[in-house]
DRENDO-1510 file (C-alpha; in Angstrom, 1 decimal, always signed):
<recs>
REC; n; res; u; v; w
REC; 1; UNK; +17.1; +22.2; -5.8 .
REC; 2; UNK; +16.5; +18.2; -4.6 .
REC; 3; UNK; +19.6; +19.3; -1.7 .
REC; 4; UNK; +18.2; +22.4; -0.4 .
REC; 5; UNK; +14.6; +20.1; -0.2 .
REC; 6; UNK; +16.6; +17.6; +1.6 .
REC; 7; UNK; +18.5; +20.3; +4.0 .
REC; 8; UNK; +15.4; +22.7; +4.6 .
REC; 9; UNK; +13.5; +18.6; +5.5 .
REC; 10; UNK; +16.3; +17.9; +7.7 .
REC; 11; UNK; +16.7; +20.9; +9.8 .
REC; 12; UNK; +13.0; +21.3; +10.0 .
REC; 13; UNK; +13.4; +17.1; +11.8 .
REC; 14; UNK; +16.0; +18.7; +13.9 .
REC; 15; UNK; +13.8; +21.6; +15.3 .
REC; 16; UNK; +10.9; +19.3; +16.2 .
REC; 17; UNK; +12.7; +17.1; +17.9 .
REC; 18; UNK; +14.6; +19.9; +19.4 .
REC; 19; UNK; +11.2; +21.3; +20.6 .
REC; 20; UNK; +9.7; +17.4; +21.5 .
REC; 21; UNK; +12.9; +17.3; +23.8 .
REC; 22; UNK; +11.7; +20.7; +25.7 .
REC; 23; UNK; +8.1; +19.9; +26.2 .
REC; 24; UNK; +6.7; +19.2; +29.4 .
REC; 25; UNK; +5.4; +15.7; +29.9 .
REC; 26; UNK; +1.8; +15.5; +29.8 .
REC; 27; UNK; -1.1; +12.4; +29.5 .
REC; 28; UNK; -0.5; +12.1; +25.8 .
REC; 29; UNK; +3.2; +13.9; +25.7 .
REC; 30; UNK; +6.5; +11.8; +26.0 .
REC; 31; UNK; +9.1; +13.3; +24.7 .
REC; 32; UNK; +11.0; +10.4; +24.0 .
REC; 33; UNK; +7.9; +9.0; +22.0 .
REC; 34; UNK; +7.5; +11.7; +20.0 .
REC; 35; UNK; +11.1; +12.0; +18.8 .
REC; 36; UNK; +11.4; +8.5; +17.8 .
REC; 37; UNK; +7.9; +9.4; +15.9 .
REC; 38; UNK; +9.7; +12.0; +14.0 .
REC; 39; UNK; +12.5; +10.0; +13.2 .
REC; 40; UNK; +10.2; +7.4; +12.0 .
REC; 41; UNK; +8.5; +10.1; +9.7 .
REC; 42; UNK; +11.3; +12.1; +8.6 .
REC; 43; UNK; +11.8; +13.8; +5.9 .
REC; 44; UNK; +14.5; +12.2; +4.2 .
REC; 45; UNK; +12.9; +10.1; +1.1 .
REC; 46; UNK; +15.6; +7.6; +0.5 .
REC; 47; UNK; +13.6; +4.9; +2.5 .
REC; 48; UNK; +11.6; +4.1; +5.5 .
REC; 49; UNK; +13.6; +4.7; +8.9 .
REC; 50; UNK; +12.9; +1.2; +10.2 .
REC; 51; UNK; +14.9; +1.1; +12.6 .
REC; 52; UNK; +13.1; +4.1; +14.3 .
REC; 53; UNK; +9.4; +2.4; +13.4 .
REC; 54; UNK; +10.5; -0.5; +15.4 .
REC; 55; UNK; +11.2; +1.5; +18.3 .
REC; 56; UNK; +8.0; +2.8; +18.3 .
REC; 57; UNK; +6.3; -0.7; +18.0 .
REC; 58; UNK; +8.9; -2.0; +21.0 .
REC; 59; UNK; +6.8; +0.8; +22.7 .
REC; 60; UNK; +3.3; -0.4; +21.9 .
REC; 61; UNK; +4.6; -3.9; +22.3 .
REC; 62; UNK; +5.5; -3.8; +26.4 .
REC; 63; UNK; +2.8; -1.1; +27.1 .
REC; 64; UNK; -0.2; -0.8; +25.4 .
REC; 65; UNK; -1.6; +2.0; +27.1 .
REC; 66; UNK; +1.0; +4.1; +24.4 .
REC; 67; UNK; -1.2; +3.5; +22.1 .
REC; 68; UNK; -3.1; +6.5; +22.5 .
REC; 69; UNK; +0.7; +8.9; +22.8 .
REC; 70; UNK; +1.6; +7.1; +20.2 .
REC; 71; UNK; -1.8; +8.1; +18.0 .
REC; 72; UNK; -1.6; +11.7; +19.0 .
REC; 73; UNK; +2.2; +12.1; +18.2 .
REC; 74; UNK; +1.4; +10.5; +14.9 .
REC; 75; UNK; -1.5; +12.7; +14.0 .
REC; 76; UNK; -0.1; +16.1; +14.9 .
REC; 77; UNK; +2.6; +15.7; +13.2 .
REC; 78; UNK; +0.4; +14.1; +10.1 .
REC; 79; UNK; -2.1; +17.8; +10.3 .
REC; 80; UNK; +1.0; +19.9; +10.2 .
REC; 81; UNK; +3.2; +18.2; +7.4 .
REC; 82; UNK; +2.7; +19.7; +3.9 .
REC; 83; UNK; +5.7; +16.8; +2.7 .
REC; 84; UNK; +4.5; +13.7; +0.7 .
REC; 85; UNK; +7.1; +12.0; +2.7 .
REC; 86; UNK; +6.4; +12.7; +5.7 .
REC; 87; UNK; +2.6; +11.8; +4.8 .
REC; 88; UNK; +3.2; +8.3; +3.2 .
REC; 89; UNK; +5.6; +7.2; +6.3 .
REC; 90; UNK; +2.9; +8.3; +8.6 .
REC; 91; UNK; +0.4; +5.6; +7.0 .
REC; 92; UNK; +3.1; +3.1; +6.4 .
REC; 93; UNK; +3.4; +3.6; +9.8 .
REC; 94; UNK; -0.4; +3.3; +11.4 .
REC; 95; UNK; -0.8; +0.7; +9.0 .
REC; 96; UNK; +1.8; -1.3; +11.2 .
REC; 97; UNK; +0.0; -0.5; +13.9 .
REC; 98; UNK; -2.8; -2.4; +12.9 .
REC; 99; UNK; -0.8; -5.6; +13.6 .
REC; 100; UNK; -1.4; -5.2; +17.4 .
REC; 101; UNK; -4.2; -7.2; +18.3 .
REC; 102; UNK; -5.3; -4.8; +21.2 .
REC; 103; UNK; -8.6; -3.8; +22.1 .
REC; 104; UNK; -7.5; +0.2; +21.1 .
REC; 105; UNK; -6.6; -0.8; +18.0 .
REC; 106; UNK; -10.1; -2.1; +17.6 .
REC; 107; UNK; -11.8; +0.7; +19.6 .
REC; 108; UNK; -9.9; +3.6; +17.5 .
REC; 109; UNK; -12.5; +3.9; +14.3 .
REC; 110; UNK; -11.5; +6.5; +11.8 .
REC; 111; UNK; -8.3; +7.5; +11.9 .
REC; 112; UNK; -7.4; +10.7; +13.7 .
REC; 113; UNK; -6.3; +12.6; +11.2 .
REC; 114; UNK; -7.9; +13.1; +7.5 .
REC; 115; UNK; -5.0; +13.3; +4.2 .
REC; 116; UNK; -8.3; +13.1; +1.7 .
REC; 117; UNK; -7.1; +16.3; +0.6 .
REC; 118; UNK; -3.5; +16.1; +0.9 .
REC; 119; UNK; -1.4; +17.9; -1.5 .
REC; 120; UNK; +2.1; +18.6; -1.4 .
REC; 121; UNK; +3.1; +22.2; -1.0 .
REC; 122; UNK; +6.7; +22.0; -1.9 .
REC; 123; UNK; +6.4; +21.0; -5.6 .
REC; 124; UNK; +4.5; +22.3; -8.3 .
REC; 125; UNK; +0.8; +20.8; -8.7 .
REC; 126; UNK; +2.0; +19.1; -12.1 .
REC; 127; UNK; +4.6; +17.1; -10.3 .
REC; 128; UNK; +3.0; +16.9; -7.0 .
REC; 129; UNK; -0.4; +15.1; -7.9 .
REC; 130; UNK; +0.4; +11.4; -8.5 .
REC; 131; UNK; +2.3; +11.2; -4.9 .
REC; 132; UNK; -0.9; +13.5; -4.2 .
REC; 133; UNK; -3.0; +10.8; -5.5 .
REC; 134; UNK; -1.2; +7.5; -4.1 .
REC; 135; UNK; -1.4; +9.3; -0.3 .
REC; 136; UNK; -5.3; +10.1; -0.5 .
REC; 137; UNK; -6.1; +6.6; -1.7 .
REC; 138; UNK; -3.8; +4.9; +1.1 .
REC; 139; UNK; -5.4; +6.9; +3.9 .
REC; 140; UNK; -9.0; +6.2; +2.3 .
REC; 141; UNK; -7.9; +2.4; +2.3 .
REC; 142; UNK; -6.5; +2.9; +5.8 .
REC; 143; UNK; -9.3; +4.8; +7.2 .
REC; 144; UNK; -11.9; +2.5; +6.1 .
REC; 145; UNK; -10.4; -0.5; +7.1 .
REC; 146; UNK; -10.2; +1.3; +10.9 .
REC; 147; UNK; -14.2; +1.5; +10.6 .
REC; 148; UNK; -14.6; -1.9; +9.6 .
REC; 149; UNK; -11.9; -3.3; +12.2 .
REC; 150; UNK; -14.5; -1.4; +14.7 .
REC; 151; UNK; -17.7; -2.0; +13.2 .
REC; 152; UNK; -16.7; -6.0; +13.3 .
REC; 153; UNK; -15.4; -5.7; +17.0 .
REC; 154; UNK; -18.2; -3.9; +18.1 .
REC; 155; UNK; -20.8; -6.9; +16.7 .
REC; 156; UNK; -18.4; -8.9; +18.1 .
REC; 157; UNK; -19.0; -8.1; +21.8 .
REC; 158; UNK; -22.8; -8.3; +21.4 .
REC; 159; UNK; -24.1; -11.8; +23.1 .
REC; 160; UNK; -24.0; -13.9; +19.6 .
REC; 161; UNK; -26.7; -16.4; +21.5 .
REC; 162; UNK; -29.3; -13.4; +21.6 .
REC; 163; UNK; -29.1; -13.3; +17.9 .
REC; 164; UNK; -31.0; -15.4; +15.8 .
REC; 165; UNK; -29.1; -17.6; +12.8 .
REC; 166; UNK; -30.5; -15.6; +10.3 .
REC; 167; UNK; -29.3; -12.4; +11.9 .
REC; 168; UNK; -25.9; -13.4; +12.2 .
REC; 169; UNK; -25.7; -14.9; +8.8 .
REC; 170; UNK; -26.6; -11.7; +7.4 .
REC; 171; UNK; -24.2; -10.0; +9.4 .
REC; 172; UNK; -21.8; -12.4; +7.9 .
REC; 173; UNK; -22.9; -11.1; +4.1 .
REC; 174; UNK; -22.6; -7.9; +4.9 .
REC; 175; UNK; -19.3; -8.2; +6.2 .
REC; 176; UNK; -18.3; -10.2; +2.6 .
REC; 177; UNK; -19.6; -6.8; +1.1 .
REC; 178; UNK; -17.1; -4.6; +3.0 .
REC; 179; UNK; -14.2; -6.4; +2.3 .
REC; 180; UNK; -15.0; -6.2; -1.3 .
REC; 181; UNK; -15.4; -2.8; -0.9 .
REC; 182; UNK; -12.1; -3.1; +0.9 .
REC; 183; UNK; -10.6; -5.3; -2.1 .
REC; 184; UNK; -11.9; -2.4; -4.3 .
REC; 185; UNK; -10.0; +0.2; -2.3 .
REC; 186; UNK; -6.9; -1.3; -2.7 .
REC; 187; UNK; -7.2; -1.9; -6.1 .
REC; 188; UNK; -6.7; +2.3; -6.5 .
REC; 189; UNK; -3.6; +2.6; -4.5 .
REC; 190; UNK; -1.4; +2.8; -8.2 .
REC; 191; UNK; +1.7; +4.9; -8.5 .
REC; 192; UNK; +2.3; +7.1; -11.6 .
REC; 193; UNK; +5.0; +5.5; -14.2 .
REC; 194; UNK; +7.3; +7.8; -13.4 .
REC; 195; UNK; +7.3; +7.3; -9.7 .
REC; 196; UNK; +7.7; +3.2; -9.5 .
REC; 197; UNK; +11.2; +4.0; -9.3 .
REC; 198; UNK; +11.7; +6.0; -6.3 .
REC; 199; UNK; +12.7; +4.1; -3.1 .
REC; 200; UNK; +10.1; +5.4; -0.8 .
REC; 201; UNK; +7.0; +4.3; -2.8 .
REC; 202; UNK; +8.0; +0.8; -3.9 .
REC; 203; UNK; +8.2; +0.1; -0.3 .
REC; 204; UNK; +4.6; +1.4; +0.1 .
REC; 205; UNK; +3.6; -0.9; -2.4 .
REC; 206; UNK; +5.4; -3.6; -1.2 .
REC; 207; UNK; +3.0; -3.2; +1.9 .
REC; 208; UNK; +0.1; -2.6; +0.0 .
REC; 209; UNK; +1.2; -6.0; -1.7 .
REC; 210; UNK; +0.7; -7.9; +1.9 .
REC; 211; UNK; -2.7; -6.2; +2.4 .
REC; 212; UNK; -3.8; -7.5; -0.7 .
REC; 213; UNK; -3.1; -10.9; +0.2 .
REC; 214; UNK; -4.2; -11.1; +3.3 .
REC; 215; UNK; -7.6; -9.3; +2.5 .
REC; 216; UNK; -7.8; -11.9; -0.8 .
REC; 217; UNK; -7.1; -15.1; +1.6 .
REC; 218; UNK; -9.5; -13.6; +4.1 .
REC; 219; UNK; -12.3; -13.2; +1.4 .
REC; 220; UNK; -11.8; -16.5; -0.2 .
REC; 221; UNK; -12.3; -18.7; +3.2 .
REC; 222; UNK; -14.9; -16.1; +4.7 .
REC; 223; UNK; -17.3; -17.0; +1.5 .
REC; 224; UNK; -17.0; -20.3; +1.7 .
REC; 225; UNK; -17.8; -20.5; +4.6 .
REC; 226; UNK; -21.0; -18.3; +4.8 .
REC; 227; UNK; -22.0; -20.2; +1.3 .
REC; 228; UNK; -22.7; -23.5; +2.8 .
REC; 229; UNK; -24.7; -21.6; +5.5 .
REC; 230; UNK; -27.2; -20.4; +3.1 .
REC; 231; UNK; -27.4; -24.0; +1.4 .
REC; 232; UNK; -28.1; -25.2; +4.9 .
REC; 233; UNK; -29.9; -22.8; +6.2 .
REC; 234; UNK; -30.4; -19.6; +4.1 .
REC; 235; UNK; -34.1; -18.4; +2.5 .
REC; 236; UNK; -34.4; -16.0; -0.6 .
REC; 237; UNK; -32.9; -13.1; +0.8 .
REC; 238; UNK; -29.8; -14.3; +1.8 .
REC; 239; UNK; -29.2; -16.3; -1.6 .
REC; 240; UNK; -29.9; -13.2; -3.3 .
REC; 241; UNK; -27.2; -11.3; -1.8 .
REC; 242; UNK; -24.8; -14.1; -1.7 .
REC; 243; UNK; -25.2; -14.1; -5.4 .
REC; 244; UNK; -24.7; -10.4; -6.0 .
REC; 245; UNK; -21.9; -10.9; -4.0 .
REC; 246; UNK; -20.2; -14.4; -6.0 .
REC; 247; UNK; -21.2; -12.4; -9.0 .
REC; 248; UNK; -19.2; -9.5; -8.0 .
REC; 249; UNK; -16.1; -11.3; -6.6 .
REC; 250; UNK; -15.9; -13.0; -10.5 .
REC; 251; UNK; -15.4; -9.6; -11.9 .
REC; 252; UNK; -13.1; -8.1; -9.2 .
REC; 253; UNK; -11.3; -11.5; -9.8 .
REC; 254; UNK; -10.8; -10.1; -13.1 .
REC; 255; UNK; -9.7; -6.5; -12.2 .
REC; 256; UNK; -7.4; -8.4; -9.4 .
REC; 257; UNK; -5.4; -9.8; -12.0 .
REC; 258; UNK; -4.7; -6.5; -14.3 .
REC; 259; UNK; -3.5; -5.4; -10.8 .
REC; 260; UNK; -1.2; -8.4; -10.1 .
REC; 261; UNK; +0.3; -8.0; -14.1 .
REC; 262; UNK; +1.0; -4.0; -13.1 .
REC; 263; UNK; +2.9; -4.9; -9.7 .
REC; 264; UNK; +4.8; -7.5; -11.9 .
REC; 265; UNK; +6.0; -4.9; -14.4 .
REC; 266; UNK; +6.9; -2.1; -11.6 .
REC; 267; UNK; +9.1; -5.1; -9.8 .
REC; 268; UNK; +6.9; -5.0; -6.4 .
REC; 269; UNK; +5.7; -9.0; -7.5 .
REC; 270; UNK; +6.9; -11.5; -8.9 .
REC; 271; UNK; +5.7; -14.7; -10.4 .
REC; 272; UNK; +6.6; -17.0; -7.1 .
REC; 273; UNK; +4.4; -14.8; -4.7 .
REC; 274; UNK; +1.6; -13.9; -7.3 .
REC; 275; UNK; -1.7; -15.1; -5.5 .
REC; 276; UNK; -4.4; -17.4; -6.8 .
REC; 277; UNK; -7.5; -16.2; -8.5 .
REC; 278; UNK; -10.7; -17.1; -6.7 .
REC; 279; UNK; -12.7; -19.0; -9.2 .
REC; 280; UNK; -16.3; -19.8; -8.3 .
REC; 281; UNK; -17.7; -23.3; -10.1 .
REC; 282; UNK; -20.8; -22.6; -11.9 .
REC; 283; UNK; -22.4; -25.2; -10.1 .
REC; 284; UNK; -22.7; -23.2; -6.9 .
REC; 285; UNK; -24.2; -20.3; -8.6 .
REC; 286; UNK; -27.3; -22.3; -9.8 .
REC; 287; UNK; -27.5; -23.6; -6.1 .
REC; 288; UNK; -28.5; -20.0; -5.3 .
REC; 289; UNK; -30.3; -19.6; -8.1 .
REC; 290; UNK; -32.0; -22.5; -7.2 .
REC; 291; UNK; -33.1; -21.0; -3.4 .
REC; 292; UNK; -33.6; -17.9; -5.0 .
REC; 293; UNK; -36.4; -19.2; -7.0 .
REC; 294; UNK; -37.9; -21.4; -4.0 .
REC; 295; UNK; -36.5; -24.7; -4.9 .
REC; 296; UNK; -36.5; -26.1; -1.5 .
REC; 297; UNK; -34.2; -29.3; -2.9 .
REC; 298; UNK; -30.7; -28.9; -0.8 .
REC; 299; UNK; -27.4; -29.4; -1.9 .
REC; 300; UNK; -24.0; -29.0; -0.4 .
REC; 301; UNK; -20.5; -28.4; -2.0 .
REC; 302; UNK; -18.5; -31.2; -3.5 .
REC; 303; UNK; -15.8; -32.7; -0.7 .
REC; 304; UNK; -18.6; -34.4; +1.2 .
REC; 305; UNK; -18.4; -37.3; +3.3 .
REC; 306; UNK; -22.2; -38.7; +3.5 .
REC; 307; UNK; -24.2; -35.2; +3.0 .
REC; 308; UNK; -20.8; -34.1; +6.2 .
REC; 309; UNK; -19.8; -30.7; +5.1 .
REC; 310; UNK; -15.8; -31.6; +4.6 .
REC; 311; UNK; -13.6; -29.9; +7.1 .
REC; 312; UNK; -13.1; -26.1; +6.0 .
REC; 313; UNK; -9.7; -26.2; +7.4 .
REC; 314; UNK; -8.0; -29.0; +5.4 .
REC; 315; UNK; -7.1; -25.8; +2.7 .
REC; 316; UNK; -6.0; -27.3; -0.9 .
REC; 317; UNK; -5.3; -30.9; -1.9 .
REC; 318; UNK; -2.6; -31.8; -3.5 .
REC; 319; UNK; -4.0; -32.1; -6.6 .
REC; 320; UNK; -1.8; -30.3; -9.2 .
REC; 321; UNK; +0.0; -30.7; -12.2 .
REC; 322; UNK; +3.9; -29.8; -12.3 .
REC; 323; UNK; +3.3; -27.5; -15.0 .
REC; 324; UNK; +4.6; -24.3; -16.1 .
REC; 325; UNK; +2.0; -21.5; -16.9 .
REC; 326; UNK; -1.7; -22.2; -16.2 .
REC; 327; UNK; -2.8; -24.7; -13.7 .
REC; 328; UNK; -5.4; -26.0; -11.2 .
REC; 329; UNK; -5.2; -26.4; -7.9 .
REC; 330; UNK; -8.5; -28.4; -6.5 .
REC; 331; UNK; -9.6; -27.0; -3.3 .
REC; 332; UNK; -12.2; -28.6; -1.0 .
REC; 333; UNK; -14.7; -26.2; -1.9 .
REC; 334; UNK; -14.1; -24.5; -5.6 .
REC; 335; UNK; -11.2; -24.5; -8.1 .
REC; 336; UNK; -8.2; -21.7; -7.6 .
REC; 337; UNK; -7.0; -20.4; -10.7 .
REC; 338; UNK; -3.2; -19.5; -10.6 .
REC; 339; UNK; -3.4; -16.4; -12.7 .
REC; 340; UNK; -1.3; -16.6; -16.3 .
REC; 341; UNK; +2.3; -15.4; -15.8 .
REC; 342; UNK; +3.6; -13.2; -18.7 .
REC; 343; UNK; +7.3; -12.8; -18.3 .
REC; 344; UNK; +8.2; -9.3; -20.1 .
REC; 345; UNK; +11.9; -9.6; -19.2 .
REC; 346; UNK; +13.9; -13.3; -18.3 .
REC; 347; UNK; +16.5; -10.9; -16.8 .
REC; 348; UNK; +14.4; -9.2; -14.4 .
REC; 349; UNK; +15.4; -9.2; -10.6 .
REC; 350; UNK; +12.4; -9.5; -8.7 .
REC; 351; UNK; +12.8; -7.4; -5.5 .
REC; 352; UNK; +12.3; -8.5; -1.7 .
REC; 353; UNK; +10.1; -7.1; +0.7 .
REC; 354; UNK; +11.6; -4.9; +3.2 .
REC; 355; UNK; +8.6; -5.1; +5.9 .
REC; 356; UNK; +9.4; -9.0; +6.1 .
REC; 357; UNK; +12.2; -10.7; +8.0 .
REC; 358; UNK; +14.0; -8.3; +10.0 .
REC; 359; UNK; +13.3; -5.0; +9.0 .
REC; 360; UNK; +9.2; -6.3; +9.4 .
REC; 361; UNK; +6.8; -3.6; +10.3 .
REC; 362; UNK; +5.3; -6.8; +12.4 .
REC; 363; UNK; +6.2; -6.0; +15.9 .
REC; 364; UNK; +8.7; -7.1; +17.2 .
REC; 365; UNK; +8.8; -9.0; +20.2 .
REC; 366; UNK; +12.1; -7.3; +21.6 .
REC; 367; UNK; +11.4; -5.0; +24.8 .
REC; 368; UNK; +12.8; -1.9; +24.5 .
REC; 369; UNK; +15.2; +0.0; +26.9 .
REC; 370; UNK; +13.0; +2.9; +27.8 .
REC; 371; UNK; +16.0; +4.9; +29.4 .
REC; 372; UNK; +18.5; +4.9; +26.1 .
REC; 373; UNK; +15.5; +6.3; +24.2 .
</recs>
C-alpha cells in the first residue's frame, strides 16, 4: 500500500512538472520556477529535497522581484495538494523564505494560502489527524508571524520623531505581547508519539527548534530593554502592562521547559543546545509594583555605573560555575536559568540539524545558473 502511495505521489510530480514545462510564460509563470517548486514539495516523504529548496532560494537570492512567482507557485500548488507531505514541505519551505530580509517579505501579511483546515485525503481520519494537527498549527505559527513581520514594518516606516515617547513605548509592549503570543504558538507545534520517528517531521521540528530560539533570544533582550524605559520613563499604564507581561513570561518560562524535556526525549534537542530559561528577579517586579502604585521613587536595574544604565549589549558575564546540572549564569540585567537536564538514556545519539551548515534553508549566497534550470 505505502508503494503504490509513493508511485501514484510520484507520477502525479511527473505530470505537474510535465504540464509546468508546457505553460506559457506569464507575469507570475516561469516554468523553470515552478518545476523546481515541485521538486521542492514533492511527494516523496523520505526527507526534504534540499537541494531543490536551495534552487529556489538561489532564485530569490539574485532577483528579488521572484518573490511574488515564487509565492504564487508555492500557493497553487499548497490549495490543490490533499498530501501531508506535500503540505508540511510547502511551510518548511515559506518558512525559509522568511530569512530574506526584503521589503516583500515584509509587505506579504498573511500568507497566501490557508491549511487551517488541512486534512489528508489519502489516509484514513484515525491515522491522518496528528500530521493533520502538526500542519494546521505550523501554518497558524507561520501565518501569524507574516502579520506580525508586517504589522512591525509597517510602524516601522511611520516618522518615529512624530510620535511621542510614550506612544512608542507602548508600541514597544505590545509588540512583547505578540511575541508571547508567538512563543505560545510554537509551543503547539507537537508531533504524535508515533510520528517522532518518521524522517520528514523530525526535520520540521528541527526547524521549529531554531524558531524557538530565535523568538526566545529575541524576547529576552526586547524586555529588557523596554523594562528600563518604564523605570525611566513609564507612568501606571505602562507598568501595569509590563507586569502582566513579566508575569506571563514566568509561567511560559515554565511551559517552555516541559517543551524543551519533550524535544529531548523525541532526539530533536539535546542537552548542549537546550536554551536558557528567562528568569525575572523579584526585585524588578516590585519596581513596577512600585510605579503602579504611584511611588514616584526611581530605580534602575543592577549593572549600573553611577545611576548609567550598563550597556545592553555586553550579553552575559562570565560568571558561572563549572558545574554539571543546575547553574547560574549572571547576566547584566536578571539571572538565566539553564533549565535541569534529565538524561533518560547515556547512550542516546543526539541528532544534527539538517537546515544548518550546508544543507541550511538560510539562503545561500551562490548565484544560480538560470539557463541549466
Amino acid at each position: 500500500m505505502r508503494l503504490w502511495k509513493r508511485t501514484t505521489g510520484n507520477l502525479k510530480d511527473r505530470y505537474r512538472i510535465m504540464v509546468a514545462r508546457l505553460a506559457p510564460h506569464g507575469p507570475f509563470r516561469n516554468p523553470d520556477l515552478e518545476t523546481v517548486i515541485i521538486k521542492a514539495t514533492s511527494h516523496d516523504d523520505h526527507c526534504m529535497d534540499y537541494k531543490n529548496v536551495q534552487r529556489v532560494f538561489k532564485w530569490l537570492r539574485i532577483l528579488p522581484l521572484y518573490f511574488k512567482p515564487v509565492l504564487y507557485n508555492l500557493s497553487m500548488r499548497m490549495e490543490k495538494t490533499h498530501s501531508w507531505v506535500v503540505a508540511l514541505k510547502g511551510l518548511m519551505l515559506i518558512h525559509g523564505v522568511f530569512c530574506f530580509d526584503i521589503p516583500a517579505v515584509q509587505r506579504m501579511g498573511r500568507l497566501p494560502f490557508d491549511l487551517s483546515r488541512f486534512s489528508d485525503g489519502h489516509m484514513s481520519p484515525e491515522k491522518s489527524s496528528g500530521f493533520n494537527a502538526f500542519i494546521r498549527a505550523y501554518f497558524g505559527y507561520l501565518d501569524h508571524k507574516s502579520m506580525f513581520v508586517f504589522s512591525k514594518a509597517k510602524k516601522s516606516s511611520k516618522h518615529v520623531k512624530e510620535k511621542e515617547a510614550e506612544e512608542i513605548l507602548m508600541e514597544e509592549l505590545q509588540n512583547l505581547e505578540k511575541l508571547q503570543g508567538l512563543i505560545n504558538m510554537l509551543l503547539q507545534i507537537k508531533p504524535l508519539h508515533q510520528h517522532i520517528k518518521v524522517v520528514l517531521i523530525s526535520e520540521a521540528m528541527d526547524c521549529i527548534m531554531d524558531e524557538v530560539f530565535e523568538l526566545c533570544d529575541t524576547f529576552r533582550a526586547e524586555i529588557a530593554r523596554v523594562l528600563l524605559k518604564i523605570y525611566e520613563t513609564g507612568g501606571k499604564v505602562e507598568a501595569g502592562i509590563g507586569l502582566s507581561i513579566v508575569e506571563k513570561a514566568e509561567f511560559q518560562g515554565d511551559k517552555l521547559s516541559l517543551y524543551f524535556e519533550f524535544c529531548k526525549d523525541i532526539g530533536v534537542l539535546n542537552a548542549v543546545e537546550c536554551p536558557k530559561i528567562l528568569r525575572i528577579p523579584e526585585k524588578d517586579i516590585h519596581e513596577l509594583k512600585r510605579i503602579i502604585n504611584g511611588v514616584n521613587e526611581r530605580k534602575t536595574l543592577e549593572g549600573t555605573n553611577n545611576g548609567a544604565v550598563a550597556n545592553e549589549d555586553k550579553g552575559v558575564s562570565e560568571n558561572m560555575e563549572p558545574e554539571k546540572g543546575l547553574r547560574t549564569v549572571t547576566s547584566d540585567q536578571w539571572e538565566v536559568f539553564d533549565d535541569i537536564i534529565i538524561d533518560v538514556n547515556e547512550n542516546a545519539i543526539a541528532t544534527t540539524n539538517p537546515f544548518q551548515e550546508s544543507y541550511s534553508l538560510v539562503p545561500c549566497i551562490v548565484l544560480p545558473d538560470l539557463i541549466s534550470l
